[in-house]
C-alpha positions in Angstrom: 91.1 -2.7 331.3 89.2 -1.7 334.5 85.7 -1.2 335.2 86.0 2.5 335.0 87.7 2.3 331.8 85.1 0.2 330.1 82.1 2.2 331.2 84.1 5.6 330.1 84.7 3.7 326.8 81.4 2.3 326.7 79.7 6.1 326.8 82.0 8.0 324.7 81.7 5.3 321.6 77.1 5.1 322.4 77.2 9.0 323.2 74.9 9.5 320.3 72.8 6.6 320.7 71.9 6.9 324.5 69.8 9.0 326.3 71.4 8.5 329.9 75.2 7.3 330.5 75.7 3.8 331.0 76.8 2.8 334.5 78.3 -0.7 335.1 77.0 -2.4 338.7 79.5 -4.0 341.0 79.1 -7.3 338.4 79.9 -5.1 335.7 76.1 -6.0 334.2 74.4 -2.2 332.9 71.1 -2.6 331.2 69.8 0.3 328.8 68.5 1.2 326.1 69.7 1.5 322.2 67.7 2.5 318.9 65.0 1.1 321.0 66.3 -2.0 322.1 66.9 -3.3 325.6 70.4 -4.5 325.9 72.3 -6.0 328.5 75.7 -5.5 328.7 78.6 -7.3 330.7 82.1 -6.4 331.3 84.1 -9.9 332.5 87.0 -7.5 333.6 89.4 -11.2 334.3 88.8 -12.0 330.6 88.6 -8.2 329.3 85.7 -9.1 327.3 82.5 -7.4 326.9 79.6 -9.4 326.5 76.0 -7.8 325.0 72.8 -9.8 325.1 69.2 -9.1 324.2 65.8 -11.3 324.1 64.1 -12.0 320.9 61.1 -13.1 323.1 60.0 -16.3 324.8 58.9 -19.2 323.2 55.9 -21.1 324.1 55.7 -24.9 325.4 55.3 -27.2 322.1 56.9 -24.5 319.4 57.4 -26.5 316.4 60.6 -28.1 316.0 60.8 -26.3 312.5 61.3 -23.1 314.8 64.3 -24.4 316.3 65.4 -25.6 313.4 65.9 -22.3 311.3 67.3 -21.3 314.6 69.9 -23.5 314.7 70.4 -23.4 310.8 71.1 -20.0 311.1 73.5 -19.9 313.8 75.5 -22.6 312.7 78.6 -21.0 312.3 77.4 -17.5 312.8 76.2 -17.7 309.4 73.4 -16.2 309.8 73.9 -14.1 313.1 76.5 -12.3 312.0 79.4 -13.9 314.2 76.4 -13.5 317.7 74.8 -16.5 318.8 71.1 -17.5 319.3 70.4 -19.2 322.4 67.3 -20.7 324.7 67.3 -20.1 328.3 65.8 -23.1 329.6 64.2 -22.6 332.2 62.9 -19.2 331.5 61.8 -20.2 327.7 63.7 -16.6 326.8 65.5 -16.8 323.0 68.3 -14.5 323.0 70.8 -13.4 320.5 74.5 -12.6 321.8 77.8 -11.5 321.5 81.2 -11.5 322.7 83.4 -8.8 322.3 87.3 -8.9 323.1 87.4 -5.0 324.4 91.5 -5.1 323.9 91.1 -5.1 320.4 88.1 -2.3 319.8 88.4 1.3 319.8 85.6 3.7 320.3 84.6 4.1 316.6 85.0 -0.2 316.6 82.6 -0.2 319.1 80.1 1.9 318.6 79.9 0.0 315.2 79.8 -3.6 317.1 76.3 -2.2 319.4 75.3 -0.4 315.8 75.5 -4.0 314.0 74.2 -5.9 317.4 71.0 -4.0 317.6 70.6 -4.4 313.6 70.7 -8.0 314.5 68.6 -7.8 317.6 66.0 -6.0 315.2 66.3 -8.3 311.9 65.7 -11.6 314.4 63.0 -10.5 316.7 61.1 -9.8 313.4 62.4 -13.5 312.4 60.9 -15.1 315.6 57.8 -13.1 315.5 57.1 -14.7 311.8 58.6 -18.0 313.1 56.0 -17.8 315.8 53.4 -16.1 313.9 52.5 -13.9 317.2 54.6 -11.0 318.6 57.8 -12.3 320.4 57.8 -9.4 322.6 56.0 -6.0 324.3 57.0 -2.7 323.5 59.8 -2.5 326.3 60.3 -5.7 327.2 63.2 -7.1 327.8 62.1 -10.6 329.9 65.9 -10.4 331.7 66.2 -9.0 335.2 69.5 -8.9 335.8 73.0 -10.4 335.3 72.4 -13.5 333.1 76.3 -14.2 332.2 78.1 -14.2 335.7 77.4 -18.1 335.4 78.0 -19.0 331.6 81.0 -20.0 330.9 81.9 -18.8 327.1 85.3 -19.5 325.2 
């Protein structure tokens, strides 16, 4: 699927949920906003996959290792996540929950439900981190990613 084709899919199926259209950049990266959560989007057009990522907020220097811990428990499997991942960027100390979608096999309603369920998650685990941390993970508005995280990952 091209670009174009994506992004057109990609608005029709978050009509309802956006307030301005989603446009892809050259990358295919698009950042905006759903139900109040930033959300990075981006379109590997070579793989036809679609991947959305979001911070949960950044973790200080010396967290306990019980933080990671649940982390880790939870993801194991995508038990917990429901099939998204929860990650730490290194050198940034950003925790982010994300998810790969194969676009060939979604339709519009498919996806719409797939950012529906994502931002659910997004929601359920910034709460998580925030009591895992016992201070607020993030600002109102943050989203602690500036750009294009995924042109460098290498995901299965």
């Amino acid at each position: 699927m091209s670009r174009a084709q994506i992004e057109a899919m990609l608005n029709r199926a978050l009509h309802e949920m956006l307030s301005a259209p989603v446009i892809l950049d050259e990358k295919g990266y698009a950042l905006t906003r759903v139900n109040g959560v930033s959300l990075n989007m981006e379109y590997d057009e070579r793989r036809d996959k679609l991947y959305l990522y979001a911070s949960l907020g950044s973790v200080p220097e010396g967290t306990s290792s019980a933080v990671y811990e649940t982390m880790l428990e939870a993801d194991f499997l995508g038990a917990d996540t429901a099939g998204g991942h929860i990650g730490l960027h290194g050198a940034t100390r950003i925790l982010a929950y994300s998810l790969a979608l194969d676009v060939a096999r979604l339709d519009e309603r498919e996806m719409a439900n797939a950012f529906n369920l994502f931002v659910t998650n997004v929601v359920e685990w910034t709460d998580k981190v925030e009591g895992l941390l016992e201070r607020p993970a993030l600002s109102p508005g943050d989203t602690l990613f500036s750009g294009p995280m995924m042109g460098n990952v290498l995901w299965g």
